[in-house]
C-alpha positions in Angstrom: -84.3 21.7 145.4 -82.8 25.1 146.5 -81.7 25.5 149.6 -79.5 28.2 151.8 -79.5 26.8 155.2 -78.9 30.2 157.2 -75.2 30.4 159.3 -74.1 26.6 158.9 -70.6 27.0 157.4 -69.7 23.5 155.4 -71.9 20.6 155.3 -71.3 16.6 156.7 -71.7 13.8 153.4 -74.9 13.2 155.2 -76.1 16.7 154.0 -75.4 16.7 150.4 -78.2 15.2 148.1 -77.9 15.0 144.6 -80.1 17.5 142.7 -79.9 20.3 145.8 -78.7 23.8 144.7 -77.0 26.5 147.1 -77.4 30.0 146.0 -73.9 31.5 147.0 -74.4 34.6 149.1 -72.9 37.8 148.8 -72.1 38.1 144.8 -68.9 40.3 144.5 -68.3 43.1 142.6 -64.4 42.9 141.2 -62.6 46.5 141.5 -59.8 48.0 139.4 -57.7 46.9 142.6 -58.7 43.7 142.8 -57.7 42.6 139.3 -54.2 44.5 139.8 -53.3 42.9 142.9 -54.2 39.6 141.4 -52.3 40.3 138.6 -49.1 41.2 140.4 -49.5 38.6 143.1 -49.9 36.1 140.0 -47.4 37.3 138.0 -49.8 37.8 135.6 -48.4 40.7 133.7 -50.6 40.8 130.3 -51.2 44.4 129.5 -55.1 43.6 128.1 -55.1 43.0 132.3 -53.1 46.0 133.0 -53.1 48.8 130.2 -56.2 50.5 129.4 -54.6 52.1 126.5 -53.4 48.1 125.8 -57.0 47.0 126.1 -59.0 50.2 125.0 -57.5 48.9 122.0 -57.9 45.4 121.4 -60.9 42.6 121.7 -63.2 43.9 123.9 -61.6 47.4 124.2 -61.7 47.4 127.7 -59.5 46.1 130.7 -60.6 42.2 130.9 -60.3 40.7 134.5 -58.1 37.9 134.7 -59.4 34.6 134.5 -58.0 32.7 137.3 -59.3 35.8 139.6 -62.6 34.8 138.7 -62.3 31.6 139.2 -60.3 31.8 142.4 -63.2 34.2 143.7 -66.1 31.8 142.5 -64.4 28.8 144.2 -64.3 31.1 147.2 -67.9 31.7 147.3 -68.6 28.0 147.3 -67.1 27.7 150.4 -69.7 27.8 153.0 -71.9 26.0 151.1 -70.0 23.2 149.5 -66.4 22.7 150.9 -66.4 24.2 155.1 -66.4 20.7 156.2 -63.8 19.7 153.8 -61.3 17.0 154.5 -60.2 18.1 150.7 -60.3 19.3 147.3 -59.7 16.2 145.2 -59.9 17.9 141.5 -61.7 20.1 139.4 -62.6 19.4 136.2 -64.5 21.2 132.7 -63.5 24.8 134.0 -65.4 26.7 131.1 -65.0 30.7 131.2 -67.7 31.1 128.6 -68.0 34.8 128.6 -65.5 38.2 129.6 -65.6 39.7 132.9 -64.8 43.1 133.1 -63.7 46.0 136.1 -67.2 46.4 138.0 -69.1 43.7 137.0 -70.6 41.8 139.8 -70.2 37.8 140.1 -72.8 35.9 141.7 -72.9 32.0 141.6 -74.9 28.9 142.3 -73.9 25.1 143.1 -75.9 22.4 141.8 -75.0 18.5 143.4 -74.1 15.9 141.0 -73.4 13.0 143.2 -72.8 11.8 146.7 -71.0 8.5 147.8 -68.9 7.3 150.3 -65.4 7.0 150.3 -64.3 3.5 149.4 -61.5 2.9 151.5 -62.4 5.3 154.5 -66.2 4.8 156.4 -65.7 8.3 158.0 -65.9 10.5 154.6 -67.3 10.9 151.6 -67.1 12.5 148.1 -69.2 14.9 146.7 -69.4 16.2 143.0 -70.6 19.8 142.2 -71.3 21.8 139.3 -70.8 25.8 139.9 -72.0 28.0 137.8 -71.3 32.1 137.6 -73.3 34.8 136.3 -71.9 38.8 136.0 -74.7 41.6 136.9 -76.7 41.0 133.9 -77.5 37.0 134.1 -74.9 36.2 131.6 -73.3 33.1 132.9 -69.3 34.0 132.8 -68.0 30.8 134.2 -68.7 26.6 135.3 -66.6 24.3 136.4 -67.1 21.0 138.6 -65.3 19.3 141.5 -65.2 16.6 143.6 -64.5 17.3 147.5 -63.7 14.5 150.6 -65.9 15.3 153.3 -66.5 13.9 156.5 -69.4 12.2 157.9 -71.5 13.4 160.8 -69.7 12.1 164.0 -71.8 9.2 165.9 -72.3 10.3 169.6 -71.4 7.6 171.9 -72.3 7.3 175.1 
């Protein structure tokens, strides 16, 4: 089941089912200036980041976009859908970058549910696991990973 839910930011536990898919909304396009501020907020100094004259010369012969931005952007995506309710990120796991991203190329993502339970020690919150998956411009898929994020149940009104 797909399913974009129009301007609700974060979901309750209550709302997560597994097998539902969220279509993240807008995809991002990564700029020359985004991959340089990364890299010197990062410390991330690798020329084949940095150097077109570096990278025209190596691998891919072009400037490759740092990893980490990608996946720091992709995990940002995910955030209305899967984590706006968040109590927490607990971990991620199987991050897989399994193809280049390059200066212009335009990141969209979707997030499948893998499974929804409650918290064992806490009856207010939940954990839900998630599979994310990116794709550049051309439906190449560039990146997965999966998490697990503490969220909160729906309040009970009382009254």
């Amino acid at each position: 089941m797909r399913t974009n839910e129009g301007n609700q930011f974060g979901r309750y536990l209550e709302d997560f089912e597994a097998g539902n898919m969220y279509l993240h909304q807008p995809g991002k396009t990564i700029t020359e200036g985004d991959n340089n501020l990364f890299c010197l907020l990062t410390m991330n100094h690798h020329p084949v980041h940095l150097d077109v004259e570096y990278a025209r010369k190596g691998y891919h012969g072009k400037i490759l976009v740092v990893g980490t931005l990608v996946f720091s952007l992709v995990v940002g995506m995910t955030v209305r859908d899967v984590s706006g309710k968040a109590i927490a990120n607990l971990s991620y796991h199987e991050i897989e970058h399994k193809a280049p991203v390059f200066v212009g190329d335009t990141i969209h993502a979707e997030t499948s549910v893998l499974s929804v339970r409650p918290s064992r020690s806490k009856p207010d919150r939940g954990v839900v696991r998630v599979e994310t998956r990116a794709y550049n411009q051309h439906g190449d898929l560039v990146l997965t990973f999966q998490r697990s994020v503490l969220v909160p149940k729906r309040q009970k009104e009382t009254g």
